[in-house]
N, C-alpha and C positions, 0 to 999 in steps of 0.2 A: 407496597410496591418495592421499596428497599429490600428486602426480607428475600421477594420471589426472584431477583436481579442478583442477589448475593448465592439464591437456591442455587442457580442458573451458570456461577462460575466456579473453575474447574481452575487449579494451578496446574500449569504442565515448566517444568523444571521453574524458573525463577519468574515466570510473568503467567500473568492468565489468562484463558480465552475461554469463549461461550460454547456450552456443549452445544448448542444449538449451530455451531461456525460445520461447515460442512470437515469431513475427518481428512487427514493428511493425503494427500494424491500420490497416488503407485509410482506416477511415471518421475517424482524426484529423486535424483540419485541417493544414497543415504549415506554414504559417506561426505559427500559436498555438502547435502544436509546438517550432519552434525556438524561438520566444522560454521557454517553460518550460525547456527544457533549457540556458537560460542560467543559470537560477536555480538546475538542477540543477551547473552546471558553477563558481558560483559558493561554493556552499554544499561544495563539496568541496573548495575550495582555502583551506577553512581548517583542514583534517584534515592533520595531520604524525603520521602514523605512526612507530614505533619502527624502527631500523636494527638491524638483530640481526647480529653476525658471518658473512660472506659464509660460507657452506659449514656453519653450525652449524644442526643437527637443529631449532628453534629458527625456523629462517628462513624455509620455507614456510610455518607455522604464522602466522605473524607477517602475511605481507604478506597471507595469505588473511583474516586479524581486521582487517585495516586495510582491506580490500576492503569486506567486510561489513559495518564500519561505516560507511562509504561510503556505502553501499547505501539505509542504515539511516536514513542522515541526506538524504538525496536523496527517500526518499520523504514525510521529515516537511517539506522545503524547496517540494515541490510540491505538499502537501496546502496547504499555508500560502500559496501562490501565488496560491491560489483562492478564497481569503476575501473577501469581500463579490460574490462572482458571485452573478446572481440563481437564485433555485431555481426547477426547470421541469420538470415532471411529464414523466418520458420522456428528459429532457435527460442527455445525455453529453458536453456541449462545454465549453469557457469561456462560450458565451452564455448557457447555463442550465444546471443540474446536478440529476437528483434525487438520491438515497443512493448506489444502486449506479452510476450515472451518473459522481457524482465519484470512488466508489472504482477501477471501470475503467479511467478518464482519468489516475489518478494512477499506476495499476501498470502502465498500458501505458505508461510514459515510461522504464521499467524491465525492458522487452520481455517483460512479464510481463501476456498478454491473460485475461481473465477471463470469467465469461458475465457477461449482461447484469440478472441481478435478483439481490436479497440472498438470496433463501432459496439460489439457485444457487452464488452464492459463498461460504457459509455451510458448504457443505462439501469446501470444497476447504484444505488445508494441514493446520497440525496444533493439536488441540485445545490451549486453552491454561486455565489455572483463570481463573475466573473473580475472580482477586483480582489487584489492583492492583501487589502487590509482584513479581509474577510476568510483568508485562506488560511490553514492550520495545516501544521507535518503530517503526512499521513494522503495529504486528498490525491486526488487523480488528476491532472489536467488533459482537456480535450484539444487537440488540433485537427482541424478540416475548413474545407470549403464547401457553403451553399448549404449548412446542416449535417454534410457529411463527414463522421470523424475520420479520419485515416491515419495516426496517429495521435500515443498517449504517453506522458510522462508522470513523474512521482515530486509531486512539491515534497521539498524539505524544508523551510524557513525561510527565512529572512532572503525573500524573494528569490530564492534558487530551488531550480530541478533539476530530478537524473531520469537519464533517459539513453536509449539505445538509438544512437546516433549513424545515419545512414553517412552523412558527410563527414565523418569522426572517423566512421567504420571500429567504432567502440562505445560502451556505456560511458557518458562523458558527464559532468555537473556543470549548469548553467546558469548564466541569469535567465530571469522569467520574464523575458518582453512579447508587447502584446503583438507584435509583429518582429517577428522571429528570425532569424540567418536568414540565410539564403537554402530552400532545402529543405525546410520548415511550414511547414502549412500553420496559418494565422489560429491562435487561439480563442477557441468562441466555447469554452464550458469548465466545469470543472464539478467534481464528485465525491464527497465525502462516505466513506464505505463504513470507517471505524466506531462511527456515531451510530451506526442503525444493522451491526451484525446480528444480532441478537431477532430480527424478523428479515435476513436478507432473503431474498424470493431469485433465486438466478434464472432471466426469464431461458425459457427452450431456445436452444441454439437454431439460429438463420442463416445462418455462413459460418464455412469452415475452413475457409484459407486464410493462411496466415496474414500478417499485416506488413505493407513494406517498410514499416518503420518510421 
């Protein structure tokens, strides 16, 4: 299993992603592109993974946790990249972002393309509890009412998110309360995407207007 998981990845400049992640999307600009993926490439060169003895059972294991936190830590470095861009109903670029806007822009720099609205990405990866102790860099958070998402944020850690902020009228970083500003719809989910790229299935698009954020 090690072996077919190692087959499976692919260095692209200083971190790696699964040939299986869907391929980079036409509509990112490429020069805004490369400049984030400095940020990505910079934010990884301060990861020193453990050396495990060459040939010990031990050692695929090893470089594949140091991959994933790679990973992990690349996508909270580009969530962060994006903090005070202005919020833009519809927006998926650096020049404006709405929710799912910025969460697309940030996991397609991780060749990981998404659809285009929260409730769509809302189901895609794996459910995660809804509590805090349980959440890792990288997951999605859900807000709505009644089961319905209507916005989505990017956990970063130690109880904080970034998120395209209608009330901000910017990407802004927050604490993670379970009942939210004002402006905010109550959080009822959350989704871990980076644990299960390697079989993501992105179901058929249902809606295609954007999110308000």
């Amino acid at each position: 299993m090690r072996r077919s998981l190692l087959a499976l990845t692919v260095m692209c400049g200083t971190f790696a992603v699964p040939v299986s992640a869907v391929a980079m999307p036409q509509w990112l600009p490429a020069r805004r592109l490369a400049a984030d993926t400095v940020v990505l490439r910079d934010s990884l060169a301060t990861i020193t993974p453990a050396s495990p003895t060459i040939g010990s059972p031990s050692s695929a294991a090893s470089v594949m946790g140091a991959r994933a936190r790679a990973r992990l830590d690349s996508v909270v470095a580009m969530a962060r990249a994006q903090l005070d861009k202005r919020y833009r109903f519809g927006g998926e670029s650096p020049k404006g972002f709405d929710c799912s806007g910025l969460v697309r822009y940030v996991m397609a720099a991780l060749n990981v393309q998404l659809p285009r609205t929260a409730r769509e990405q809302a189901r895609i990866g794996k459910v995660v509890p809804t509590d805090t102790a349980q959440l890792r860099p990288g997951d999605l958070l859900l807000f709505g009412r009644k089961g319905r998402v209507t916005h989505i944020a990017i956990y970063v850690g130690d109880g904080r998110m970034v998120h395209a902020s209608t009330k901000a009228h910017r990407v802004v970083e927050r604490p993670l309360l379970r009942k939210p500003a004002k402006g905010i719809p109550p959080w009822i989910g959350a989704r871990r995407l980076l644990a299960t790229t390697d079989s993501l299935k992105v179901p058929p698009r249902r809606d295609s207007l954007p999110d308000g954020g």
